[in-house]
N, C-alpha and C positions, 0 to 999 in steps of 0.2 A: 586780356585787358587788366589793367591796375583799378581794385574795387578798392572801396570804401567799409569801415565798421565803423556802426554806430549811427550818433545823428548825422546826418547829411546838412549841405548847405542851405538847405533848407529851413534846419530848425527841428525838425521831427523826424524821428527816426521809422521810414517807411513800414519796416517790418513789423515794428510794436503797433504802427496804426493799421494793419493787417489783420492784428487779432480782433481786432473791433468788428471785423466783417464775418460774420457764420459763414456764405458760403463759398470763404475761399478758404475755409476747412475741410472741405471733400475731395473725393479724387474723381478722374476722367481714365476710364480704362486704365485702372489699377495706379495711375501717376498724382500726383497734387498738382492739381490744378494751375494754372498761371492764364491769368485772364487780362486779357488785352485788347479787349472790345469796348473798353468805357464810354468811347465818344460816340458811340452805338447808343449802351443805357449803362450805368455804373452799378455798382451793387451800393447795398445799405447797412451802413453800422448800426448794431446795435440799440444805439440811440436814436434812431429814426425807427424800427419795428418796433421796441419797446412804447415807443412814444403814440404810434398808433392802434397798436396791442390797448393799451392802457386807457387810450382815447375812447374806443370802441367797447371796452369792457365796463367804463366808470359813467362813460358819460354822454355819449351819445345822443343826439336828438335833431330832429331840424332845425336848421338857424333862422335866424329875422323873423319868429315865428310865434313860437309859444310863449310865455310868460312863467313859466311852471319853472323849478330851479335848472334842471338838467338843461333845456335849452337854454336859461340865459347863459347857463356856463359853456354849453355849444359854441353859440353865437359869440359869446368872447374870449375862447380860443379859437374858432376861424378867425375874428376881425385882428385877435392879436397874431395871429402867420402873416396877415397880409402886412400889418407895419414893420414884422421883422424881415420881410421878404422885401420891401420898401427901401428901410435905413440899411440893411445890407448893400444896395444896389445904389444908394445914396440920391435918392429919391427925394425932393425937395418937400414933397406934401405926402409921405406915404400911405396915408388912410385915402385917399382919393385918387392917388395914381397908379396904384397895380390893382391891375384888373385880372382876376383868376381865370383861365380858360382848360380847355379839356389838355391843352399842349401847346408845343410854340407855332407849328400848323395852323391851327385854329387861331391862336392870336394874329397870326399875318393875315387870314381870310380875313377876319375882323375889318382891320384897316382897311384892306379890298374893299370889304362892300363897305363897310360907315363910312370911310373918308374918301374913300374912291368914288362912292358912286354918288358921291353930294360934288363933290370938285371937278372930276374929271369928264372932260368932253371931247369929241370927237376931233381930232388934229393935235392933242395933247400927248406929250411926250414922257413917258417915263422911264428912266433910266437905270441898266442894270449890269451884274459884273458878268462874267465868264464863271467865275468857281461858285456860284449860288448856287445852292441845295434848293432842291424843286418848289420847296416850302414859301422858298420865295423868288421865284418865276412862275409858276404856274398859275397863282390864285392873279399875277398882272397878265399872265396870257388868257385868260378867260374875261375879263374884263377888256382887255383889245379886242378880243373877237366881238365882243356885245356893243363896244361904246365907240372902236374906231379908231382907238387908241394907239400909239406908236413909241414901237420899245426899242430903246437905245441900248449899245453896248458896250462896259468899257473891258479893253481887251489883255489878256493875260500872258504875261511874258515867257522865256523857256525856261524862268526859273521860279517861275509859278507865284509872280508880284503882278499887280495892278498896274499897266499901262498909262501913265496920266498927262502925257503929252498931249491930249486930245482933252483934256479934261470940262475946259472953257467952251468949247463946240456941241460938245456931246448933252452938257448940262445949259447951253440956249436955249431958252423957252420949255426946257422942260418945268414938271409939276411934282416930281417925285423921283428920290434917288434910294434904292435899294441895295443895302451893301451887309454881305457879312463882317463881322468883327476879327472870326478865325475862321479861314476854310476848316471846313472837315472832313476834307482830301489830304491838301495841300498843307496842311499847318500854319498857312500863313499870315502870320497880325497884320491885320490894312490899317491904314493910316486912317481910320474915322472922323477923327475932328476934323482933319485937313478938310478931308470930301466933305463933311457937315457944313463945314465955314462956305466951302464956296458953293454946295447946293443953294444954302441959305441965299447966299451975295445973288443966286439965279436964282430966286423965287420957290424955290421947290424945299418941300418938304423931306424926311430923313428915316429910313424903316431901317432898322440895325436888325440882324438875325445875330444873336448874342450865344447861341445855343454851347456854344464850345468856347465863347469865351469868360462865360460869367462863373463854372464851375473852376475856372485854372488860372485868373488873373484877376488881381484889385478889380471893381468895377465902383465906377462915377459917374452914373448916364448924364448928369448935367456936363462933368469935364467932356463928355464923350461928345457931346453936339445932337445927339440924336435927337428927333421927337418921337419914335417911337422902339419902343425894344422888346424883342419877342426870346425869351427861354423857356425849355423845360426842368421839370424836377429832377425826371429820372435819368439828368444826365448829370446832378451835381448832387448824389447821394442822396436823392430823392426817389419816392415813387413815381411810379408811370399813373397818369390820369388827370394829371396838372400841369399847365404852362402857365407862363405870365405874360401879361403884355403890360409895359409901364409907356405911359405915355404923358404927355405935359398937361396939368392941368387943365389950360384954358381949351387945346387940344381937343383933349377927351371931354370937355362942356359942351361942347357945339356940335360933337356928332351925335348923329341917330342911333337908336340901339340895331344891335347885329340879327337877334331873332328875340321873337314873339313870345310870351309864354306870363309864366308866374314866375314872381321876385323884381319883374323887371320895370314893373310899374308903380304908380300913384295910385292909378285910379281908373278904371275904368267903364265905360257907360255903354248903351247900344250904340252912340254916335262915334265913338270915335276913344282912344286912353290919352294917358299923361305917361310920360315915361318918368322913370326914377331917376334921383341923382346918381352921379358917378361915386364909384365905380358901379355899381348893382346893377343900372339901367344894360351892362352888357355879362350879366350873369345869368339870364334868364334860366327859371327851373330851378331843382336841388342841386344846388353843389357841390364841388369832391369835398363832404368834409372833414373825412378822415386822414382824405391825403394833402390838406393842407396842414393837419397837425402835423405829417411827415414831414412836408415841406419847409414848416417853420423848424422841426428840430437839426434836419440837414443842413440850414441856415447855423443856426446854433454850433453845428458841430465846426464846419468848415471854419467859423468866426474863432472859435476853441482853437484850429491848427493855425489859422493867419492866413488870412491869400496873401500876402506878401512870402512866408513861408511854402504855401502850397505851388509857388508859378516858380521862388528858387530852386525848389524841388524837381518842375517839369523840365526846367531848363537842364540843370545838372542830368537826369537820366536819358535827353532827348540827346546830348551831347556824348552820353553814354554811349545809347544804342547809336547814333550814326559811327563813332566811330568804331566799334564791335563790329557792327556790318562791313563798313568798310574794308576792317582789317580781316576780315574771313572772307569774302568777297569779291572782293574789287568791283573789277568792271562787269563782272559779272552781274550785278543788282546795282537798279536802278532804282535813285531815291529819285521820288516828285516831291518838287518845294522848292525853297530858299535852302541854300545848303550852309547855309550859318544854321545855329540852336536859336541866338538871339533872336529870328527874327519871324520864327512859327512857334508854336504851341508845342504838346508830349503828342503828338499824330502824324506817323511817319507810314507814308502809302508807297508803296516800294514794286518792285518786277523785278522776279528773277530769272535769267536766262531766256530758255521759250517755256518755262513751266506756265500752266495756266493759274491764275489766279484760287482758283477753285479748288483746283491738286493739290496746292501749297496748305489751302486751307482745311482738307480732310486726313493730309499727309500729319500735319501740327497737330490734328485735333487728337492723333493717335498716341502724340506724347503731352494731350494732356492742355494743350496750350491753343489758348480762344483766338484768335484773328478773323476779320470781318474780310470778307472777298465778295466783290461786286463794284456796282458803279456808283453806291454811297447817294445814292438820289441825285445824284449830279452827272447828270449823261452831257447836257452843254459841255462841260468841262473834261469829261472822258473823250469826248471828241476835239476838243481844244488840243489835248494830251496825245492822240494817238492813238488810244487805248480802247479797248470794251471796258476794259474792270482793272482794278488793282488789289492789291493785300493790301491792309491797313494793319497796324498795329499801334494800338493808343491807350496811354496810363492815366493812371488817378494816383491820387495821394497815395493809397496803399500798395502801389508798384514801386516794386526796387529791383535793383542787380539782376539781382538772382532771375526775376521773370525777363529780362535783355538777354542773361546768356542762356535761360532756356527756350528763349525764341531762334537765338541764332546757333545752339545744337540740332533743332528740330528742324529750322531748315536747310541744314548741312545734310540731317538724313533723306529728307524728300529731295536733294539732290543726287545724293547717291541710289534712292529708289528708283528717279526715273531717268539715270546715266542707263 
């Protein structure tokens, strides 16, 4: 393959934003590392450990709480992550509309129960894709089972896009359309606003799972359509222990809180509480708030590279690695997706030969090199595919060249180990 030196069309040069990361300084059975699990959980610069290192060592305390200095300085640096976590995502009211949760999991249960179970009744329709991450299938299959509820499908093509011939049918009388942004199989960008416009036009509401798209593309949740959008940290150079759910103002006014506890209230009496304003009223308890300082400086860093630059970047290596595979390959591997770069994400889930998903993945791990093998919490869509499992391999800003051709060395050797 014809590589590149230097910066990339991106804007940044991968390799210098590599050193940022401690540990993709180690090795794996005596090799340097090449990690290609991002869309799994991404590792953390420098500038996100330092920033909770430093959180934790200066200043620490519970927030919304004390009076004493160390909390108010607590409390305003959690509330200042939540507005950088806001204007990053281009949040119209940021102090009020990201709502911190444990992950983007728990932000979709949210919606489940606050908005589900105030709106939704029995003979009501809710509508969902083929490539959804369980994250958001399973919290509306548990609420069909209780409420009566009726879940629509919209269906996925051979080249792993959104079916929408049916689109106008499928959303009659429904009450809610659940759609990812980017599979995290498939790589593939769905057309959101489209679906947002015409859920909207059918009365229904809009749950975006953003998880894989918010770390690797501009994001506008107003341009997007949605009302409501669920990410985590620790997939865009953040820690694990934080998600976010942003939702629309008036939205997030009128629902109930998720659970019970402290922080979540006004007031409470033996008869009955007051719930808190938004966002708090679904915070209940202490919260991660260490790993929102994370979370704000992961904010920080990414904003420093440019998602304009970081998605040039995904594109340029996606188009990389398909064509490397390709050209070592052929028909031998099997890419799932849109076979354009343009039109998925840097998350390319692949089969090769009859190797098992699994072999591939313990074969690579021996030179060194992270791939994710399994069915990515999307078994709907392993079944849609054919498939039990597939390999994935997926980058972040600090993947370059060098980790596409040591993927596709390693698995030219698991091919010759199990010829």
């Amino acid at each position: 393959m014809n590589r590149t030196d230097g910066p990339g069309p991106g804007g940044f040069d991968a390799a210098t934003v590599a050193k940022d990361f401690p540990l993709l300084g180690r090795e794996v059975n005596g090799r340097p590392i090449v990690y290609l699990d991002s869309a799994a959980s991404s590792q953390k610069p420098t500038a996100v450990l330092d920033a909770m290192r430093e959180y934790d060592e200066t200043t620490h305390a519970n927030v919304h709480r004390g009076v004493y200095a160390i909390a108010e300085e607590a409390t305003r640096r959690f509330e200042e992550a939540r507005i950088e976590v806001g204007r990053f995502i281009g949040a119209r009211v940021p102090d009020r509309e990201v709502v911190f949760t444990k992950n983007a999991t728990e932000a979709i249960n949210l919606v489940a129960h606050a908005w589900g179970r105030t709106h939704l009744r029995a003979g009501d329709a809710v509508v969902l894709t083929e490539m959804e991450h369980h994250a958001n299938i399973v919290p509306w299959q548990m609420l069909a089972a209780e409420r009566g509820i009726e879940l629509r499908w919209l269906p996925v093509d051979e080249q792993g896009r959104l079916v929408l011939d049916d689109l106008d049918r499928l959303l009659d009388g429904a009450r809610l359309l659940g759609v990812t942004v980017m599979s995290n199989v498939l790589g593939t960008l769905n057309p959101v606003s489209r679906l947002a416009a015409a859920a909207h036009a059918a009365g229904a509401v809009v749950v975006a799972d953003a998880c894989q798209s918010v770390p690797h593309l501009p994001t506008d949740v107003t341009a997007l359509g949605a009302d409501f959008v669920a990410f985590s940290a620790h997939k865009m150079l953040g820690p694990t222990g934080i998600g976010v759910l942003w939702g629309r103002d008036e939205l997030l006014a009128e629902l109930p809180p998720f659970l019970g506890g402290g922080e979540m209230i006004l007031d409470v009496r033996k008869e009955g509480f007051t719930p808190n304003d938004i966002p708090w009223r679904f915070e209940a308890g202490t919260p991660p708030i260490t790993e929102a300082v994370g979370l704000g400086a992961a904010v920080g860093y990414l904003r420093h590279l440019g998602m304009e630059a970081v998605r040039h970047h995904d594109l340029h290596l996606t188009r990389y690695a398909l064509a490397a595979l390709d050209e070592r390959f052929g028909t031998d591997l099997t890419v799932f997706g849109p076979p354009e770069a343009a039109a998925r994400g840097g998350v390319i889930s692949f089969a090769l030969g009859d190797l098992h998903p699994h072999d591939i993945s313990q074969i690579l791990d021996e030179y060194g090199v992270c791939v994710r093998a399994g069915h990515h919490c999307a078994k709907p869509l392993m079944r849609r595919l054919g498939v039990t499992a597939t390999a994935r391999a997926s980058f972040a800003p600090y993947s370059d060249e060098s980790d596409v051709d040591a993927l596709v060395e390693a698995l030219a050797a698991a091919v010759r180990f199990f010829a």
